[in-house]
Every structure is written in structure tokens, then in C-alpha cells.
C-alpha positions, 0 to 999 in steps of 0.5 A: 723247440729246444731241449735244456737238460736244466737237471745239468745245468743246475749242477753246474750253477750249485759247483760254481756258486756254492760255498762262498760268503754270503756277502754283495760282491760274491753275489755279484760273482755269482750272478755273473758266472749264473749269466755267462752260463746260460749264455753257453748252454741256452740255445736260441738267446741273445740276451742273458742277465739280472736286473736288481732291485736298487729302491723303487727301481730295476737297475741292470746286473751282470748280463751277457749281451748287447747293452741293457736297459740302465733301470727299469722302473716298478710295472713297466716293461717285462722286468717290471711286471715280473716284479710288481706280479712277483710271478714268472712272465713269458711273452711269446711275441714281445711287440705284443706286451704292452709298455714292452722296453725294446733294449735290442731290437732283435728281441722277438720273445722274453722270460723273466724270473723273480729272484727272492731273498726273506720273501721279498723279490730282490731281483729278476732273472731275465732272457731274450731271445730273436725267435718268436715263442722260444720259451716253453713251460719246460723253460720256465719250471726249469729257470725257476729251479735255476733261480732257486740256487741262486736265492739259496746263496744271496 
């Protein structure tokens, strides 16, 4: 089990992405950044990024990785299900998730927040990681808090 100070890490996110335009390519910006310090501060993953909602799909988002999925359709795969249930979805063991969209094959476990904007999700936080059960309920409180700052400047 790992230990996250997500408190930290928060304020990390907020000195990075507070203040700017609220407009496309500083959220693009932002995510960015958001991706590549999760990538630095989550041990135990090997995949960080967002997936965007572009239509009636999933398109990939700034990550930091192996290459993505390109899109990700409504329902399907973790990201899909975490869009159209509009919750948080953990899988502890990701070849035991029906529909489950293998974009690397060393991915055993997954996290996936909704990102919202006027109550609508506009996209998803995802994570992987190679160990089985990496995420907690700890994770989760703390990703959502995560993903919350990020909503704020979108």
C-alpha cells in the first residue's frame, strides 16, 4: 500500500494552474502540467492522463506514458463507464472488468475520475498501474479532490 500526501500535492496543482485564462490551450496547459505531476508523485503507476469529451466520445489528453487509446467511446472500457455512470471507477484487477480496453499490456489496476464543467462531465482523469489493487479509498478521496482543482480552472 502507498501513501499519497494528496494535502501536498494539491497545493502543488493549485501553484501550477491557478490564475491563468480560463480558455482551451491553458487547460490544455494545465492538464498537461496536472499529468506530469501525478506522473512524479504517484508511486507504483504507469500511466497518467486525461481523456476529453469530443462528441459522443473519449479522445485522448495530455498523458504521461506509453501510447493511449486514440478514443473511447460512451460505456465502453473503464473511461467510458466512468462517463456514462458520471462516478469514480476503481478496478482492482482490470482483465476482471468487462469491455476493459488494454492500451498497455502491463496495466493490472486502474482509477478513473469524472472531470466536470456546469454539472456535465467534460472529461476523465484516468490512472494505471502494473501491480493488482494499487488503488485505495484513500486514492480515490484524494484524486477527487485533485480533480476538483482542476474543474475550478476549466
Amino acid at each position: 500500500m502507498y501513501y499519497t500526501d494528496y494535502e501536498e500535492l494539491n497545493f502543488n496543482l493549485i501553484s501550477l494552474i491557478h490564475g491563468f485564462d480560463k480558455d482551451d490551450a491553458n487547460f490544455i496547459a494545465n492538464l498537461s502540467n496536472a499529468a506530469a505531476l501525478l506522473a512524479q508523485n504517484l508511486p507504483g503507476i504507469n500511466w497518467v492522463g486525461f481523456y476529453l469529451v469530443r462528441g459522443d466520445k473519449l479522445m485522448v489528453g495530455p498523458f504521461q506514458g506509453k501510447p493511449a487509446c486514440r478514443e473511447i467511446m460512451l460505456g465502453r472500457g473503464v473511461c467510458g463507464t466512468a462517463w456514462e455512470k458520471d462516478e469514480p471507477q476503481v478496478v482492482p484487477d482490470v482483465h476482471e472488468f468487462p469491455g476493459h480496453i488494454a492500451c498497455d499490456e502491463n496495466s493490472r489496476s486502474e482509477i478513473v475520475i469524472p472531470l466536470h464543467k456546469d454539472g456535465k462531465v467534460v472529461g476523465v482523469l484516468d490512472i494505471d498501474s502494473p501491480e493488482l489493487n494499487r488503488f485505495s479509498p484513500g486514492d480515490v478521496m484524494g484524486l477527487a479532490g485533485f480533480a476538483k482543482i482542476i474543474e475550478a480552472e476549466i
